[in-house]
N, C-alpha and C positions, 0 to 999 in steps of 0.2 A: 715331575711327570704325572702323578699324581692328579695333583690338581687340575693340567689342563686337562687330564681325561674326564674330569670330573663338569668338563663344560658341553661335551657330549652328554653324557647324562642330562644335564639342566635341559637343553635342547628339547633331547627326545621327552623327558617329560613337561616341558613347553608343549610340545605336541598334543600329547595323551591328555593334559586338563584342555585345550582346544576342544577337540574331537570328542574326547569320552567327556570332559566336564560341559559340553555345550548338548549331548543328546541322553545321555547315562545319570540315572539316578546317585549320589557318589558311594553308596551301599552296593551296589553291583562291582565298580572296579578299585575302587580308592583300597579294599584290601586285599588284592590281587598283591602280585611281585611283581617289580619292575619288568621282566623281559614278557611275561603274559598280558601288563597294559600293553606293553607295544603291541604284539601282535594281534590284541583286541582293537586297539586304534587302529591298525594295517588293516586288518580284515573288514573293520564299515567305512573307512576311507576309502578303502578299495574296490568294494560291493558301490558305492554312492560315486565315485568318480564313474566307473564302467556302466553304471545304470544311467545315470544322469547325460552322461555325453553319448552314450548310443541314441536314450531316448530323443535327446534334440538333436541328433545329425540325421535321425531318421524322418523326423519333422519333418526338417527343414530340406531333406533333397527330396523324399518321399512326396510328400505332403505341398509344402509350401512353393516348393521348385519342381514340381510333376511334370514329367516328359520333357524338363530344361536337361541337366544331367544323367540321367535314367528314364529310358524309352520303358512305356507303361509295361512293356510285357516282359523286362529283365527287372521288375520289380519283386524282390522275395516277397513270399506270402509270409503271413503272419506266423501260420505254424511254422515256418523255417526260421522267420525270428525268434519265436518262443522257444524252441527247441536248443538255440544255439544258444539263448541264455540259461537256460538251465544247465548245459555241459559247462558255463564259464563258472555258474554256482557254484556248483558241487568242486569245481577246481579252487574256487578262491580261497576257503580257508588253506590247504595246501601252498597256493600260491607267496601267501601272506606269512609264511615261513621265512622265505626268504631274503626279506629284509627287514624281520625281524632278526634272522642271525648275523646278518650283515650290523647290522646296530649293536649286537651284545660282541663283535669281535672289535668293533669301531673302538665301543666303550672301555672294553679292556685293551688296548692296545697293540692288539695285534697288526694293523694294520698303517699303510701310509698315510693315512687321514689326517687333515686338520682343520682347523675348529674356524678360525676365521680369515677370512681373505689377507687382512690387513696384515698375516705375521708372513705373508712369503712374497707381497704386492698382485697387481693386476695384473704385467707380461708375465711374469712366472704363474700365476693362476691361469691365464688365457692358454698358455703354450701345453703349462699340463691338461689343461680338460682337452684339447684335441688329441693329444697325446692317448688319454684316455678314452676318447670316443674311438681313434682311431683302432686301437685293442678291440674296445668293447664289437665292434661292426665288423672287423675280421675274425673274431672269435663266435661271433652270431653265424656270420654267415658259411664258417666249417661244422658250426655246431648242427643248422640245417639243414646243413648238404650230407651230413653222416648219417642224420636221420631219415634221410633219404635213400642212401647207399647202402646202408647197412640193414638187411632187408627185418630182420626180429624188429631192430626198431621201429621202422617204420609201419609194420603191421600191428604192434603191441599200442605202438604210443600214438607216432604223428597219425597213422590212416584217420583217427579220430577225428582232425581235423579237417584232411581233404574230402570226407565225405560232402561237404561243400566246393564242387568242382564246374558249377558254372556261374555263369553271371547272377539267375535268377534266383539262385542258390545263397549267393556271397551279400553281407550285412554289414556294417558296422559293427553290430554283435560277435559275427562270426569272430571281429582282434581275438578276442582273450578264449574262446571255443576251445580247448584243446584237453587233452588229459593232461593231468598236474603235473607228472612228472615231466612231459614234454616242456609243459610251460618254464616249468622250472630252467630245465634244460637250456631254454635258450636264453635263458634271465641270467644264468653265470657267468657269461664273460663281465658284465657289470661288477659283481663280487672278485673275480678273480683280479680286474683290473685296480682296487684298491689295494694287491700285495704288488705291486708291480710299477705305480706311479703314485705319487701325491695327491689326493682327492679331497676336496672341498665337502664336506661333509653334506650340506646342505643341499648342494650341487649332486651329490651320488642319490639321496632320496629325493631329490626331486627328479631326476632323469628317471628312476625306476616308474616310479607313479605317473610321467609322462608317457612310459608304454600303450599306460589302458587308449590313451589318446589317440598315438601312432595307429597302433594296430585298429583302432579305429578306422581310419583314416586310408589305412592302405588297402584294406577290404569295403569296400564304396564303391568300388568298382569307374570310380571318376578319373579319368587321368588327367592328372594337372600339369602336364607338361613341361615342366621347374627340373633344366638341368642341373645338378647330378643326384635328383632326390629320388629315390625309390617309390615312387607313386604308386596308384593305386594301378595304374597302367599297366604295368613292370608285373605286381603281386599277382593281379587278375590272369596270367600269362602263364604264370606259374603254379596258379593253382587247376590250370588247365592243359598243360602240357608235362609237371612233375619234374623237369629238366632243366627249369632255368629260374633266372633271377630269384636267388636264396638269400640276397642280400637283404639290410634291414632297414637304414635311415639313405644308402648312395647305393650307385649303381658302382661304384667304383672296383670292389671284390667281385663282379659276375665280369664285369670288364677284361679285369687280371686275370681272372682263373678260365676264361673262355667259358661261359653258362650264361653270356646277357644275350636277353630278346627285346627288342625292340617294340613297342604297342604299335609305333607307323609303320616300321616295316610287317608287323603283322596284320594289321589293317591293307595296307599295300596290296599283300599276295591273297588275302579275300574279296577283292573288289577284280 
């Protein structure tokens, strides 16, 4: 047992000479402890994915695609950009907690994780990671619906976020905008789902680090119209009305629980 744990480890400190040994002097982290590389890795991994991919999606619909995707005057301003990256700032180190903990439980074995595809095949790996999305996406989407419902939270934590409540308001920036602990919040069902199914190890940190992405993505305010994804259609809707589509990758949970709006039916009854 032992040993295979022991190949988590090698992994994540794969990682850490990547990341820290490609930007970091090796006198800054080399005598750090293992669980503090990580989260020093997690935190400019995560700071450089969410800077890097806002600033080209912003390019590129803003800029390079002007008035194709976004009509010039639902264009946020700058200061609405800089602002939203600043609250994603000050979150990340917080944020970068949590899968730093998720790696020191991997690595000690608490969890169902395992190390390479090859020891349980590709249907058993295929079957559990929907398995596992399928948790992770119901437990997103109760996680944001209580934040919603439950009114301390949502004045303490999530309001933070919805203070971007219109189009001309909402960024690519705005994904990761939140207070820490909210973020966090909706980061757990990914951790919880590793006590609950088999997880590809590699496969769990890369879904987590694909968020910065998503949340990207669903705040553009573009609706890509790709059923059953949670577009930016769907989110833009939601951050506009407070009542619907909580969901996070499908539309599938607003479906079930009665909370989906539709972008054409809402375009529809404004025309």
């Amino acid at each position: 047992m032992e040993d295979y744990l022991q190949l988590f480890v090698e992994e994540t400190s794969w990682y850490n000479d990547i990341v820290l040994g490609s930007l970091l002097p090796e006198k800054w982290w080399v005598p750090l402890p293992h669980f503090y590389r990580g989260w020093l890795r997690n935190y400019i991994g995560g700071t450089l994915l969410y800077l890097l991919s806002g600033v080209l999606w912003c390019f590129y619909i803003y800029y390079l695609k002007r008035n194709v995707y976004v009509p010039k005057d639902a264009i946020p301003s700058r200061k609405a950009m800089l602002l939203q990256i600043g609250v994603a700032m000050k979150a990340m180190p917080w944020y970068c907690a949590l899968p730093t903990i998720s790696e020191y439980m991997i690595e000690h074995g608490w969890t169902k994780c395992f190390s390479r595809i090859s020891d349980i095949g590709w249907v058993a790996y295929l079957f559990y990671l929907i398995v596992y999305l399928v948790i992770v996406e119901f437990g997103i989407y109760w996680m944001h619906r209580e934040l919603h419902d439950i009114k301390p939270l949502y004045k303490y934590l999530h309001a933070t976020h919805h203070i971007y409540n219109k189009q001309n308001t909402l960024s690519p920036f705005a994904g990761l905008a939140f207070h820490p602990l909210d973020g966090i919040l909706q980061a757990v069902p990914h951790v919880i789902a590793l006590f609950l199914v088999p997880t590809h190890f590699t496969t769990h940190i890369a879904l987590l680090f694909i968020e910065a992405i998503w949340t990207a993505n669903i705040h553009d305010c573009i609706h890509g119209k790709l059923w059953p994804v949670m577009g930016a259609g769907y989110h833009t809707i939601h951050h506009t009305t407070y009542r619907h589509n909580y969901g996070h990758y499908t539309i599938w949970m607003d479906w079930m629980f009665g909370t989906l709006s539709d972008p054409l039916n809402d375009e529809a009854k404004k025309i």
